[in-house]
N, C-alpha and C positions, 0 to 999 in steps of 0.2 A: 184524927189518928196521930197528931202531931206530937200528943204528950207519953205515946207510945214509941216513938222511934229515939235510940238514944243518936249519941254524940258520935259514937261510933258505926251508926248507918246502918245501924241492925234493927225489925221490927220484931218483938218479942224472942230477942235473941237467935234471931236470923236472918243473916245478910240483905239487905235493898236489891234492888235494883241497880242503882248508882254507886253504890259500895260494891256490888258486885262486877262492875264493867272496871273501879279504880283496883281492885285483888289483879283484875286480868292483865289491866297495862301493866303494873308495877310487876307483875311476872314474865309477860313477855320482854320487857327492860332487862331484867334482871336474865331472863336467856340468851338475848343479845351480845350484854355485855359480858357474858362467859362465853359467845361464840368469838365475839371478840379478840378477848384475851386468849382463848385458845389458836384462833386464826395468827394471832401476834408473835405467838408461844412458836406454832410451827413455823411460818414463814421468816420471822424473824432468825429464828433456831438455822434454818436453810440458809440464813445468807450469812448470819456467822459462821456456820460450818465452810461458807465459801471462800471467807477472808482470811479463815486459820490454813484453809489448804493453798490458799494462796499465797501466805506469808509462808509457810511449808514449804513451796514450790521457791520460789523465792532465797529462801535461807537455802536450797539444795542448790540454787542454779547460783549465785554469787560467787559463793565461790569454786565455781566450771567457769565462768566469766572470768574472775580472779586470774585465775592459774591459765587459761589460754590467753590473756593480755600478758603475763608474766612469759610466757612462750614468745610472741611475740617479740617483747622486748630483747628475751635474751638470743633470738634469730637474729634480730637488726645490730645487736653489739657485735655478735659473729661475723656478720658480715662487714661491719665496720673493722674487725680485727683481721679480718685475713685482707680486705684492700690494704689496709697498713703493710702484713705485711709481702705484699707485693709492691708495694709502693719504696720499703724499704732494700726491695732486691733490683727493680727494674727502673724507680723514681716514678712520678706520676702524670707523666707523659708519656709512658711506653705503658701506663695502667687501661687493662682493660673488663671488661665484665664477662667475661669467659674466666681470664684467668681467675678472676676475687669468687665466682662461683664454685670454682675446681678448688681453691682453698678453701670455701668454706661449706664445702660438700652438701650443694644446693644446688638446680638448676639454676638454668641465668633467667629461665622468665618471676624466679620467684625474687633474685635479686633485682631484677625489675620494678615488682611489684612493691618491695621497700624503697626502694630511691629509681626512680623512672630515669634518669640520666645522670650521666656524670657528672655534674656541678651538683646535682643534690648530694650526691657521695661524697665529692671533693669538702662543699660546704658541713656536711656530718661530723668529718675529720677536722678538719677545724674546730670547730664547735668543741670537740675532746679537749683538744689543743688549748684554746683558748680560755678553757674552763679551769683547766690545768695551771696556767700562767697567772688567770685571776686570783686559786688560792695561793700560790707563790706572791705575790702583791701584795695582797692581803697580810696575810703571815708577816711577810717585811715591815708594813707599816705598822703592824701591834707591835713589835721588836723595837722600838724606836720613841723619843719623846719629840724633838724638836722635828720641822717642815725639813728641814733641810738632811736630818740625818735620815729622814722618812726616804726623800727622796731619791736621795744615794744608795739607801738600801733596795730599793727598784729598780734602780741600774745596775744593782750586782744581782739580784734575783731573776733581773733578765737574762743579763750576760750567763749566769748558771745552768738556768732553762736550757739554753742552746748547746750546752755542753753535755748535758743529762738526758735533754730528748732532741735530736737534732733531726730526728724524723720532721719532729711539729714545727718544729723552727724553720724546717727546710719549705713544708706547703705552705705554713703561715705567712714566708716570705714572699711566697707567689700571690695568696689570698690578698695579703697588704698592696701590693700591686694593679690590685683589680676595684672596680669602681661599683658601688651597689644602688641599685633605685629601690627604699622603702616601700613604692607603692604593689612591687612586685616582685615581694621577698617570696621567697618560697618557707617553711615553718624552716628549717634545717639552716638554712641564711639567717633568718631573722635570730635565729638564737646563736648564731655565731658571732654575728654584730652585736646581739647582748652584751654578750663576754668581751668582747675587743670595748664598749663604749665603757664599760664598768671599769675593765684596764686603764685606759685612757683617763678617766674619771679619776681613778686612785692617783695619779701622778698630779693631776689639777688638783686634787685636794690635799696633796703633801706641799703643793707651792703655796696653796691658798693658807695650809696652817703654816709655813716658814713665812710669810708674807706679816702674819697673827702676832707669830708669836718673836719675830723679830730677827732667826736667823735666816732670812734673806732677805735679799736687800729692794726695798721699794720699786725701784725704776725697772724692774722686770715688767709692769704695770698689771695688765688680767694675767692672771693662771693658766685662763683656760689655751691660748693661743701660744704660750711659753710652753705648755705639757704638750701641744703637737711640735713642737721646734726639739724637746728634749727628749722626744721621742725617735724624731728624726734623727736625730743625732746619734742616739743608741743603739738606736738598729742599723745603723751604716757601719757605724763604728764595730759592730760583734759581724758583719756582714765581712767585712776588710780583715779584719784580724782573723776569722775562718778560713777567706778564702784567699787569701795572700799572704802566706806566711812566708810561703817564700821569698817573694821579693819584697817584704818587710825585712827579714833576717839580711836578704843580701845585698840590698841598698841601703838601709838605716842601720843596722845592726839589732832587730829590735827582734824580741820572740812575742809571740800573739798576746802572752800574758802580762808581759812590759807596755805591749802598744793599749790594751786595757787600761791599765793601772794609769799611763800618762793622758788617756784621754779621758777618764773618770776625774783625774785631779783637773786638769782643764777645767769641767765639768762645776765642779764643787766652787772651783773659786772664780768663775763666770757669777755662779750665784749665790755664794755666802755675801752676807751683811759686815763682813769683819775683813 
């Protein structure tokens, strides 16, 4: 019968046996792999429907998160603004958390719950403060070409500060007073000491370029320990002439803004190169 069966596994033009079992696999394959794809189709189709209402849920809820962090924030400046200005009627030794609540029309356990004690608060204010002072530095020293005239304009951009915000200058003074351990900053600390090292910083780096570029004079030696000295110096110096005017005026004859001016020349010519 062999010369009867073609190539294509049919005997007088109808199917084998064995041609007839390969018709069957090759259909059952073929309904598989459309159960397949339809399986793929749906469940597939399911879990992108999941990801879009996901990302849907998502883009609605962003910005709800947005805008109650933006609350937040603007509750903790409030509260920041009315301790100031109780701080500015009563100073910040007679400051309590009853009254910064009553100004800023909050109970006190929610003021709490922003700053757990008074050094976080105290440290907050600061922070303002000293953020304040760093663009004041800053500003100076772009105004300026040479270390030494950098310099000088940070001593007057201090001495202004105190004159402009003497709130900040008043707790800064106390802040600067007090001693901090890194390892147990609190976040509100630690960003206050930012801004105080960056301040501090700017003054080392207007001796380090007078040092460069030649208008100050060598034998100052490091910067860095000359910008705590010229520091020191500054802040005593705007500290006396605030608070002793009087007995400035009536035992030297000096008004606060003469004892400035003579102790800033002091100042200059301690460390010009000329």
């Amino acid at each position: 019968m062999g010369e009867f069966i073609e190539a294509r596994g049919t005997i007088h033009g109808r199917a084998g046996p064995q041609a007839r079992i390969g018709f069957r696999r090759r259909a059952l394959c073929r309904g598989l792999q459309a159960a397949e794809k339809l399986a793929a189709g749906y469940f597939g189709g399911r879990r992108l429907g999941r990801r879009m209402a996901k990302t849907a849920k998502l883009k609605q809820t962003d910005p709800l998160r947005a805008r109650r962090d933006e609350e937040k924030e603007e509750r903790r400046q409030a509260i920041i603004d009315a301790a100031e200005r109780v701080i500015a009627k009563v100073g910040w030794a007679a400051t309590n958390f009853g009254e910064v609540a009553k100004r800023a029309r909050l109970s006190r356990s929610l003021v709490y719950f922003y700053f757990p004690d008074r050094d976080d608060l105290f440290h907050a204010i600061c922070g303002r403060g000293l953020e304040s002072m760093e663009k004041r530095f800053a500003a100076a020293m772009a105004a300026h070409r040479t270390g030494l005239d950098q310099m000088m304009a940070i001593g007057e951009a201090y001495y202004r500060f105190s004159l402009d915000e003497p709130l900040y200058f008043a707790v800064l003074s106390d802040y600067q007073a007090r001693d901090s351990d890194p390892a147990s900053q609190t976040d509100n600390e630690a960003a206050a000491h930012g801004h105080g090292r960056a301040c501090l910083g700017m003054v080392a780096r207007a001796l380090a370029n007078g040092l460069a570029d030649g208008s100050i004079r060598k034998s100052i030696g490091d910067p860095r320990p000359t910008a705590v000295s010229v520091w020191a110096f500054t802040h005593g110096l705007i500290q006396i002439a605030a608070r002793k005017e009087a007995m400035l005026r009536q035992d030297f004859g000096l008004t606060s803004a003469k004892a400035m001016a003579h102790g800033f020349a002091l100042l200059r010519g301690s460390l010009s190169a000329r």
